[in-house]
Jmol script that loads the backbone (N, CA, C; Angstrom):
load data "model"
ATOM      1  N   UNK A   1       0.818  -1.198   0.000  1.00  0.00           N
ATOM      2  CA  UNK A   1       0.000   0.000   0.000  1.00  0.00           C
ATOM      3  C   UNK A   1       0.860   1.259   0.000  1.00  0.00           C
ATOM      4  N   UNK A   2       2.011   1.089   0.744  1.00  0.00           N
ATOM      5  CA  UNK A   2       2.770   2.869   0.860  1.00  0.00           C
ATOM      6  C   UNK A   2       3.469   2.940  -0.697  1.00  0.00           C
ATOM      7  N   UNK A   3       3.921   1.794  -1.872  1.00  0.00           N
ATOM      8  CA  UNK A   3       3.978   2.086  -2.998  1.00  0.00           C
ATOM      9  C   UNK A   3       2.463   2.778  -3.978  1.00  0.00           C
ATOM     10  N   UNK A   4       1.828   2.540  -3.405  1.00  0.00           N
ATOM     11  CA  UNK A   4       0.624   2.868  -4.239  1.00  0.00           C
ATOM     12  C   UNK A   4       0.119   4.239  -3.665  1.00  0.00           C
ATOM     13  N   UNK A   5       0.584   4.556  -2.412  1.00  0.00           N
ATOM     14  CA  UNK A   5       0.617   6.033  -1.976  1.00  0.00           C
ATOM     15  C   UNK A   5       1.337   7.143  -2.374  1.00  0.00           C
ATOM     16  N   UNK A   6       2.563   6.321  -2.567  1.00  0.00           N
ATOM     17  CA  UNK A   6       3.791   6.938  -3.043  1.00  0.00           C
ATOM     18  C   UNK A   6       3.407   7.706  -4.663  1.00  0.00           C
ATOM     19  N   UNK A   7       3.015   6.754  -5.522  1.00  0.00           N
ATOM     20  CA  UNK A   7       2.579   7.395  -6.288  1.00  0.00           C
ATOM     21  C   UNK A   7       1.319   8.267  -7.080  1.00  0.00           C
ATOM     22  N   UNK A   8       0.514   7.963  -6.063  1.00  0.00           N
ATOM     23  CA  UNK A   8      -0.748   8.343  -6.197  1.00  0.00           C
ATOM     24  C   UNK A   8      -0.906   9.866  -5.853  1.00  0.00           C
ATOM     25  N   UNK A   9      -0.602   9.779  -4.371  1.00  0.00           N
ATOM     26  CA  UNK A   9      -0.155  11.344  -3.853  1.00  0.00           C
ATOM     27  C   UNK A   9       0.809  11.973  -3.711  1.00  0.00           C
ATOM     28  N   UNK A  10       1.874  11.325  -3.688  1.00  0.00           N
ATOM     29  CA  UNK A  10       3.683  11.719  -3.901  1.00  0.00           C
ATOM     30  C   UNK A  10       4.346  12.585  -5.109  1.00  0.00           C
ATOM     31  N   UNK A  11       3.398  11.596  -6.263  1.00  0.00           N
ATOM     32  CA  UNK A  11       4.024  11.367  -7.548  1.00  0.00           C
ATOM     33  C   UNK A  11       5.258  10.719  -7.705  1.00  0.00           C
ATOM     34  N   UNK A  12       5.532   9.882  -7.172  1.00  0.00           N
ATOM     35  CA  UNK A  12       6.555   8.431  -7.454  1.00  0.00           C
ATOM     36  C   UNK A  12       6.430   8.143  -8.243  1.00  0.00           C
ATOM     37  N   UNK A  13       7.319   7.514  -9.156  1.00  0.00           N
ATOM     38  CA  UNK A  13       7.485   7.177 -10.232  1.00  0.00           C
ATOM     39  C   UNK A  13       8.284   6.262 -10.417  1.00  0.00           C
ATOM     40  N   UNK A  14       7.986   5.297 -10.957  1.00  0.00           N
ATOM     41  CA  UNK A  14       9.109   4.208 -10.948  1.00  0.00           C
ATOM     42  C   UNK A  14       9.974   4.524 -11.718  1.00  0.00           C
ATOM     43  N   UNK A  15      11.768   4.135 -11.435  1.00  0.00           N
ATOM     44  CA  UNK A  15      12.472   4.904 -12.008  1.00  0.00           C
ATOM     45  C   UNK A  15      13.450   3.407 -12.424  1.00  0.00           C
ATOM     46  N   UNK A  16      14.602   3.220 -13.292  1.00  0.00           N
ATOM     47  CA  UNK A  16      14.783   2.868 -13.415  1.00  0.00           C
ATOM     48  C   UNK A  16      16.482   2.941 -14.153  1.00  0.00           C
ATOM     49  N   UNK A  17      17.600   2.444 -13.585  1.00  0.00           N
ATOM     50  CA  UNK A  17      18.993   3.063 -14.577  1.00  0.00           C
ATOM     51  C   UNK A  17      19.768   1.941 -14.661  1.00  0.00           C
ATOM     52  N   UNK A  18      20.374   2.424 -15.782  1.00  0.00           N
ATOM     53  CA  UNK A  18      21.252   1.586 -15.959  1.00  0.00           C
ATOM     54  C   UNK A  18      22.683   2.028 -15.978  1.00  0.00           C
ATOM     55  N   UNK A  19      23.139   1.906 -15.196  1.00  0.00           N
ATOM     56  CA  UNK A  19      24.364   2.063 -14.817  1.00  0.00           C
ATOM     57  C   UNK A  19      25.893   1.382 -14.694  1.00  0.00           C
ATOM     58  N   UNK A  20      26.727   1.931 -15.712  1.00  0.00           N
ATOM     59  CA  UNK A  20      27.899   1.226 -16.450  1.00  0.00           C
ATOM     60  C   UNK A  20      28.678   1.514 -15.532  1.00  0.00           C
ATOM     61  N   UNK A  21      29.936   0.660 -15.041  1.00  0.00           N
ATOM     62  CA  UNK A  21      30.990   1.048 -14.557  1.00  0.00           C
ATOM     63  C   UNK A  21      32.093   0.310 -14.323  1.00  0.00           C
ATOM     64  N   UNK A  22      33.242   0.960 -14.269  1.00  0.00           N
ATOM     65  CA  UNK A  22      34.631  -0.418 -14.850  1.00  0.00           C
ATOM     66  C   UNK A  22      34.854  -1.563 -13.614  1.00  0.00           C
ATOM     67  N   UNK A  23      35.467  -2.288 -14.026  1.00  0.00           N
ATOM     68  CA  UNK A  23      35.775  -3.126 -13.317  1.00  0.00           C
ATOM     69  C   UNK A  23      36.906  -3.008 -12.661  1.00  0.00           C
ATOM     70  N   UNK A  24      36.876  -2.789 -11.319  1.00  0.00           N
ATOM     71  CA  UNK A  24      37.978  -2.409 -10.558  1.00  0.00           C
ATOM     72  C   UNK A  24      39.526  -3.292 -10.765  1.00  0.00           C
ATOM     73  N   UNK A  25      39.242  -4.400 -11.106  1.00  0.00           N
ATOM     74  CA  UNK A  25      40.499  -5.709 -11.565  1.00  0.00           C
ATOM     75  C   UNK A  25      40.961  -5.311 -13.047  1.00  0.00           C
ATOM     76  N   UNK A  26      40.123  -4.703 -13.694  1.00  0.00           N
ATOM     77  CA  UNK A  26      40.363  -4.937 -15.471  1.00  0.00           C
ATOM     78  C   UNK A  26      39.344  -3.092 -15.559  1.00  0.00           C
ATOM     79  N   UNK A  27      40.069  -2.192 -15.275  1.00  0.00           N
ATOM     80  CA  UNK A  27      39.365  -1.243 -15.684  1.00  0.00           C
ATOM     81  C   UNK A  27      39.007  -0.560 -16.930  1.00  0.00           C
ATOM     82  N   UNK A  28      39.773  -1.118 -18.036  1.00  0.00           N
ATOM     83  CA  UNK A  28      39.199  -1.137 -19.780  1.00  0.00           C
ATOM     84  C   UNK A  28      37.890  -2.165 -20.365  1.00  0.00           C
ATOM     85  N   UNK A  29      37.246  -2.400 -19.222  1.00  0.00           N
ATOM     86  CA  UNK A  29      35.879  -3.203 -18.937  1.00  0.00           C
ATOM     87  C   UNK A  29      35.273  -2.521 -18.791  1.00  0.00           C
ATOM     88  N   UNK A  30      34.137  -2.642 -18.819  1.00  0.00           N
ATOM     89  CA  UNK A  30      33.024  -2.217 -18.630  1.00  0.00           C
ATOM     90  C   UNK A  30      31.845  -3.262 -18.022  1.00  0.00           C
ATOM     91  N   UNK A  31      31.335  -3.123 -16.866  1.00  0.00           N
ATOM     92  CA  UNK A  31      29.908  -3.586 -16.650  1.00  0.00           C
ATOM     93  C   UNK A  31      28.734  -2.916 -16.069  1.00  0.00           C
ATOM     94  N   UNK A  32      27.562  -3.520 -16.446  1.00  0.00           N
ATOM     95  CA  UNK A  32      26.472  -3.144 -16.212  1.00  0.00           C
ATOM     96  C   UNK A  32      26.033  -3.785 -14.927  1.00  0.00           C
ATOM     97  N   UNK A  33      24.896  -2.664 -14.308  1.00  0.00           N
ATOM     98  CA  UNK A  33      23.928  -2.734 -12.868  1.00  0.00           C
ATOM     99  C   UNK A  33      22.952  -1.926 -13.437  1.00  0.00           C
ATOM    100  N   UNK A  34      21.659  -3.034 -13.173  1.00  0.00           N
ATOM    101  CA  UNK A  34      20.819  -2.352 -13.059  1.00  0.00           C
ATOM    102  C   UNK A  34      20.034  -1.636 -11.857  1.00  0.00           C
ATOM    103  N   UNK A  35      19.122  -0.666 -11.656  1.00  0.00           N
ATOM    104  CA  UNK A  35      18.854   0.031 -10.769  1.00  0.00           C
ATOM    105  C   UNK A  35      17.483   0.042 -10.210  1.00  0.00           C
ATOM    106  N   UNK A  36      16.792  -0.062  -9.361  1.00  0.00           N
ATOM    107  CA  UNK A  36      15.145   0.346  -9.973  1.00  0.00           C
ATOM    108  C   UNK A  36      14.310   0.452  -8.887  1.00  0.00           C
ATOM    109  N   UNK A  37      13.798   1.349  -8.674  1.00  0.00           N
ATOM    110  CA  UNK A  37      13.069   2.312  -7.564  1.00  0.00           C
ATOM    111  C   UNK A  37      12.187   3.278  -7.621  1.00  0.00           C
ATOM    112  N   UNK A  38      11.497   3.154  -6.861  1.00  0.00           N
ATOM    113  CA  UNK A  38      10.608   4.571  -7.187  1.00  0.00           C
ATOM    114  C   UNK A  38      11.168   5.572  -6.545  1.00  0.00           C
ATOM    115  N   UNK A  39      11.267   6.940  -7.120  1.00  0.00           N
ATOM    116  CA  UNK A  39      11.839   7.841  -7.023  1.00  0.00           C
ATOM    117  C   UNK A  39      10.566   9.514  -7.784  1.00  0.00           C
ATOM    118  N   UNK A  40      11.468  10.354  -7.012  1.00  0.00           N
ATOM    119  CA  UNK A  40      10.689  11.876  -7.966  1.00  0.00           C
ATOM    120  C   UNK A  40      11.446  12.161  -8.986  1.00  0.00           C
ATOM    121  N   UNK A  41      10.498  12.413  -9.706  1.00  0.00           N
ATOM    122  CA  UNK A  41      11.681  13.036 -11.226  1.00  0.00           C
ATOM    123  C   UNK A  41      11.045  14.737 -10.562  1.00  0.00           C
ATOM    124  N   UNK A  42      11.898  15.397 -11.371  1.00  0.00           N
ATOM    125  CA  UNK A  42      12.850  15.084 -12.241  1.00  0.00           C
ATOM    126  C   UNK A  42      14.455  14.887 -11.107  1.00  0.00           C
ATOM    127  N   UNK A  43      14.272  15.261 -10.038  1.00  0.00           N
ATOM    128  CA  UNK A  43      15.917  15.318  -9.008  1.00  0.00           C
ATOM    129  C   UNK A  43      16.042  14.301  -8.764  1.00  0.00           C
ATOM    130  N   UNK A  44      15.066  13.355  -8.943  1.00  0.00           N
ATOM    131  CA  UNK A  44      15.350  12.138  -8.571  1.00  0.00           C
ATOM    132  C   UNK A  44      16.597  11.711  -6.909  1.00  0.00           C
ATOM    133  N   UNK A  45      16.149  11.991  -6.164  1.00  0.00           N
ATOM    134  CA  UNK A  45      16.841  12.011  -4.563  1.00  0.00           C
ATOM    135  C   UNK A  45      17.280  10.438  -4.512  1.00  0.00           C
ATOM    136  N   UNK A  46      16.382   9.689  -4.679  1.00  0.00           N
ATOM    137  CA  UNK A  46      16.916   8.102  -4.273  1.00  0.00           C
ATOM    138  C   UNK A  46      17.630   7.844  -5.193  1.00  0.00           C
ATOM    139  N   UNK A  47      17.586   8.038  -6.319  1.00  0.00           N
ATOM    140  CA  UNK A  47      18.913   7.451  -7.455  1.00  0.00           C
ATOM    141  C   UNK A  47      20.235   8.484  -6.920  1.00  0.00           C
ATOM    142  N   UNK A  48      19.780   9.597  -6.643  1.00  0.00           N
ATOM    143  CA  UNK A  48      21.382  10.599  -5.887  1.00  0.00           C
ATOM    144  C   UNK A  48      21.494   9.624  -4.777  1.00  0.00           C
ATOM    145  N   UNK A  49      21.184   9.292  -3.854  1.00  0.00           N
ATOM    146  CA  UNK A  49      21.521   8.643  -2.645  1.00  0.00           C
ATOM    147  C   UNK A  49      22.654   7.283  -3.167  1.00  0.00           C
ATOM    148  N   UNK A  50      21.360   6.435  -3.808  1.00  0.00           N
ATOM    149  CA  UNK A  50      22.466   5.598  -4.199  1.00  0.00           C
ATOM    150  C   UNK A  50      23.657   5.698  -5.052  1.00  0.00           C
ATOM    151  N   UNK A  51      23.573   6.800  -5.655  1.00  0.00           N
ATOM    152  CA  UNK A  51      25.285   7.022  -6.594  1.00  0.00           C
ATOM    153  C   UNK A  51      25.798   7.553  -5.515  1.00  0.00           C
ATOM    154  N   UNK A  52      25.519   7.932  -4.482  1.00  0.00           N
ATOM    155  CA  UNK A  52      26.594   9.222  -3.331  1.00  0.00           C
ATOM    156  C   UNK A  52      27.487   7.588  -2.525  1.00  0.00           C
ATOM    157  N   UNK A  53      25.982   6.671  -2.709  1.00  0.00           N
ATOM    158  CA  UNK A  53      26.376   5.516  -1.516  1.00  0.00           C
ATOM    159  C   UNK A  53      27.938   4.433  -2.332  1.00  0.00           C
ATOM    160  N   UNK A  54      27.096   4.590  -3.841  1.00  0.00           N
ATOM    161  CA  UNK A  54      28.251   3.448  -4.585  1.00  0.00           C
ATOM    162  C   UNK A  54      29.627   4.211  -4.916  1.00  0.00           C
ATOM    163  N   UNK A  55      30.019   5.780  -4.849  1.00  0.00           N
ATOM    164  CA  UNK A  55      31.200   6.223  -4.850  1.00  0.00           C
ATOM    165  C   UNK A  55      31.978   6.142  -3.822  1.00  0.00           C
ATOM    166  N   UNK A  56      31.271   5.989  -2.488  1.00  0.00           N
ATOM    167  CA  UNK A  56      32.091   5.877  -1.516  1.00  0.00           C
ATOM    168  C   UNK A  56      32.303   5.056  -0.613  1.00  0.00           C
ATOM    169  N   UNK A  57      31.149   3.633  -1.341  1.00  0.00           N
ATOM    170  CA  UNK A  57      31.818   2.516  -0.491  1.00  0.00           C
ATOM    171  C   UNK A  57      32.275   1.183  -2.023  1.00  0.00           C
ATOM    172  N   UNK A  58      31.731   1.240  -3.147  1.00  0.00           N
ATOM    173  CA  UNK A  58      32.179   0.521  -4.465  1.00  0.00           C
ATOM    174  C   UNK A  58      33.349   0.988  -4.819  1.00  0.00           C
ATOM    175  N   UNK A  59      34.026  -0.084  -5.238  1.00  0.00           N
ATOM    176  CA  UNK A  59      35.261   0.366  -6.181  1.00  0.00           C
ATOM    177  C   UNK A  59      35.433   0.507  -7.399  1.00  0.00           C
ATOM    178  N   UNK A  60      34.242  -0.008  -8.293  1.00  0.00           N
ATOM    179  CA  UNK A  60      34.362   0.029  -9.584  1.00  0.00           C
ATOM    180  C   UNK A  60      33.636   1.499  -9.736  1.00  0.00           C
ATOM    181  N   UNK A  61      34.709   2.338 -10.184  1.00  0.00           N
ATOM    182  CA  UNK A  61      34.223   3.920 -10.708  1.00  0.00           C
ATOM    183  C   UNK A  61      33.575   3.822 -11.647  1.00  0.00           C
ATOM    184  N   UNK A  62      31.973   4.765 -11.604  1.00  0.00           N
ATOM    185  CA  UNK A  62      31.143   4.624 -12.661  1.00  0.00           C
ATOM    186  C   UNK A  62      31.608   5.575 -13.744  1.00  0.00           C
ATOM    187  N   UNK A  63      30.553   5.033 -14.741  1.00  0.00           N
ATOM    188  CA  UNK A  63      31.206   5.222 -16.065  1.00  0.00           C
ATOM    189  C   UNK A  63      30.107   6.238 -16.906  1.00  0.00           C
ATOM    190  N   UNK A  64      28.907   5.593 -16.916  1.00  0.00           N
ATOM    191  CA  UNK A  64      28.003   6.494 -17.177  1.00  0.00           C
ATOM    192  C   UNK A  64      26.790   6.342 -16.533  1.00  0.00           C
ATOM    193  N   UNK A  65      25.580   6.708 -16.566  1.00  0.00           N
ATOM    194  CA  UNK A  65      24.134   6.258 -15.706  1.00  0.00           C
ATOM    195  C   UNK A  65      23.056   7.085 -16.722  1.00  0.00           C
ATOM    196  N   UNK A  66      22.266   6.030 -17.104  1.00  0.00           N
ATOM    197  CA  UNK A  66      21.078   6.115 -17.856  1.00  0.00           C
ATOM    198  C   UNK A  66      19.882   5.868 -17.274  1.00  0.00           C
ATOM    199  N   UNK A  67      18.972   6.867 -16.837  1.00  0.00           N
ATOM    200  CA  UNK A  67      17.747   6.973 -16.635  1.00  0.00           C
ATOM    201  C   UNK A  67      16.203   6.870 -17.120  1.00  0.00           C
ATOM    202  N   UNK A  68      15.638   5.904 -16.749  1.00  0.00           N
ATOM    203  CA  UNK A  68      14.192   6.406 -17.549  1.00  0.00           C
ATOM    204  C   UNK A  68      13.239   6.115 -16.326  1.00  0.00           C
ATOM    205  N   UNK A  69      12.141   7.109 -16.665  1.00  0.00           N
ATOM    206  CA  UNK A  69      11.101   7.234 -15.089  1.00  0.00           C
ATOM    207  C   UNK A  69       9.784   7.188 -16.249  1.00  0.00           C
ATOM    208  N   UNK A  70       8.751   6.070 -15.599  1.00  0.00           N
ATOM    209  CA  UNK A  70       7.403   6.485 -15.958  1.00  0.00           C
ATOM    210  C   UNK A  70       6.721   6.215 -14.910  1.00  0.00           C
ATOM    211  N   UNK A  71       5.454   6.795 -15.023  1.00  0.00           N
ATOM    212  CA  UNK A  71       4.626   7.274 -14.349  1.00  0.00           C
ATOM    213  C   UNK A  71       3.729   5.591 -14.432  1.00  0.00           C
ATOM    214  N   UNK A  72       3.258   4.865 -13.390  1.00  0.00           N
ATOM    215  CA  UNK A  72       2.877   3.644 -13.372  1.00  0.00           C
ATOM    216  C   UNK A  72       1.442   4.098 -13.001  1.00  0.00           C
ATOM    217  N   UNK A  73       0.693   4.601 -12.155  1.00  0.00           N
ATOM    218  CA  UNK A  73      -0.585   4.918 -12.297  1.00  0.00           C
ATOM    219  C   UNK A  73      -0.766   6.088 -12.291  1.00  0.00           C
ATOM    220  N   UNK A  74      -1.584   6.576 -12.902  1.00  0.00           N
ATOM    221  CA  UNK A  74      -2.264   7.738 -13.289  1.00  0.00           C
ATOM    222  C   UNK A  74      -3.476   8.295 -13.012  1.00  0.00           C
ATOM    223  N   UNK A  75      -3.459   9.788 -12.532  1.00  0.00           N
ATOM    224  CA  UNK A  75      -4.974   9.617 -11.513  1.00  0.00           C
ATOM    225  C   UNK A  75      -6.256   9.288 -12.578  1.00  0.00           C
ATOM    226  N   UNK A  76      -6.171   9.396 -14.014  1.00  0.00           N
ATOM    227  CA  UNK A  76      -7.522   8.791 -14.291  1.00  0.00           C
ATOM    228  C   UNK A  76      -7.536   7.270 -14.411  1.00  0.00           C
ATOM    229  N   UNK A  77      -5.971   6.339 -13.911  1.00  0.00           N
ATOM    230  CA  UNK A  77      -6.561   5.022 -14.136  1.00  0.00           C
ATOM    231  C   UNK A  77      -7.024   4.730 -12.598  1.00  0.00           C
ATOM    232  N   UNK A  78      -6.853   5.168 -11.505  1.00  0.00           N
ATOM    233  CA  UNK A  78      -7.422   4.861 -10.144  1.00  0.00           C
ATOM    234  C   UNK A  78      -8.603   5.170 -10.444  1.00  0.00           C
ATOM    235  N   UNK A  79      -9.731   3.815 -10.052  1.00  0.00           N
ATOM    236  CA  UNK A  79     -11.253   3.834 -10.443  1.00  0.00           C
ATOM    237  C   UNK A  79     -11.218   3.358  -8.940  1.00  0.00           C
ATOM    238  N   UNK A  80     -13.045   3.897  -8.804  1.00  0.00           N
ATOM    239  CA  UNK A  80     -13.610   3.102  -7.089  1.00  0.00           C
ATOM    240  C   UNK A  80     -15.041   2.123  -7.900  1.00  0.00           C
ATOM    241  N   UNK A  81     -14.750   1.346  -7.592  1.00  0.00           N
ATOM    242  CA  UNK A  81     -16.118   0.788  -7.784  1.00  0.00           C
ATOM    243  C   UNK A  81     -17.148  -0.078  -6.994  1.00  0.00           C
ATOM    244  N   UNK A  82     -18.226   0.107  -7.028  1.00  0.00           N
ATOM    245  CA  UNK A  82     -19.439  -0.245  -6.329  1.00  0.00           C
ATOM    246  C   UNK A  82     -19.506  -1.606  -6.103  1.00  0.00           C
ATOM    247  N   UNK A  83     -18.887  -2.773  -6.734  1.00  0.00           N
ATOM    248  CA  UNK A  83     -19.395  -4.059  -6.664  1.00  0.00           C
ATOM    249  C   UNK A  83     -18.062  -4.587  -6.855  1.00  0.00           C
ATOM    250  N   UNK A  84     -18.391  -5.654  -6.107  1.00  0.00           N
ATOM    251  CA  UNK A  84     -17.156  -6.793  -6.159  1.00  0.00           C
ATOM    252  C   UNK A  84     -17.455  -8.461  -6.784  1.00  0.00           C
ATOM    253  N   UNK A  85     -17.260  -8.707  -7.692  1.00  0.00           N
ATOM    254  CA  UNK A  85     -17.904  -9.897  -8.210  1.00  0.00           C
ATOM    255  C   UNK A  85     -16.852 -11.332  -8.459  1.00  0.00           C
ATOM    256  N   UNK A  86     -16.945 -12.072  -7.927  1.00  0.00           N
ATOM    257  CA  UNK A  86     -15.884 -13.426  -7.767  1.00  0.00           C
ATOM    258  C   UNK A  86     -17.346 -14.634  -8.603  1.00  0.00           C
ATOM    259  N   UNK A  87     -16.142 -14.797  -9.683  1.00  0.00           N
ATOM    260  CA  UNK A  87     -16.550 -15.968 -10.637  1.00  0.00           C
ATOM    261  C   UNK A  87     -15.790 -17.185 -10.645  1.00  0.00           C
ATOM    262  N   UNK A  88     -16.784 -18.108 -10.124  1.00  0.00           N
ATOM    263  CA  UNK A  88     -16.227 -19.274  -9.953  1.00  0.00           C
ATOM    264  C   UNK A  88     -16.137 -20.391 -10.666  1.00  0.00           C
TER     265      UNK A  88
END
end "model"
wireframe off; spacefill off
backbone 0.3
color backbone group
């Protein structure tokens, strides 16, 4: 329920990155992590948290970070409805 708050009245947004960075053993490597959280666009605070967290306790220095955020419900898809019907 506090995800479905989050974005309902928050505006959370599920966010999502992909984030390249070398390999601390072989640093002409490159690998990928993916990321994925709900977060605010556009400052997106929880994706800053976690890059503040992986520079200063990861060793593989990132390389680049790719973002995409959509919006998962939308206030005209939240419906209330009158009846509850279970088909058996």
């Amino acid at each position: 329920m506090a995800d479905l708050e989050q974005q309902l009245l928050k505006d959370y947004r599920l966010t999502t990155a992909k984030i390249l960075y070398h390999l601390p053993d072989y640093p002409k490597f490159l690998q990928e992590y993916i990321w994925q959280e709900y977060d605010l666009a556009p400052k997106f605070p929880e994706l800053h948290s976690f890059l503040g967290f992986w520079t200063r306790e990861i060793d593989g220095k990132l390389h680049s970070v790719y973002v995409a955020s959509k919006e998962i419900i939308t206030p005209s898809d939240a419906r209330f409805y009158d009846a509850e019907i279970t088909i058996q």
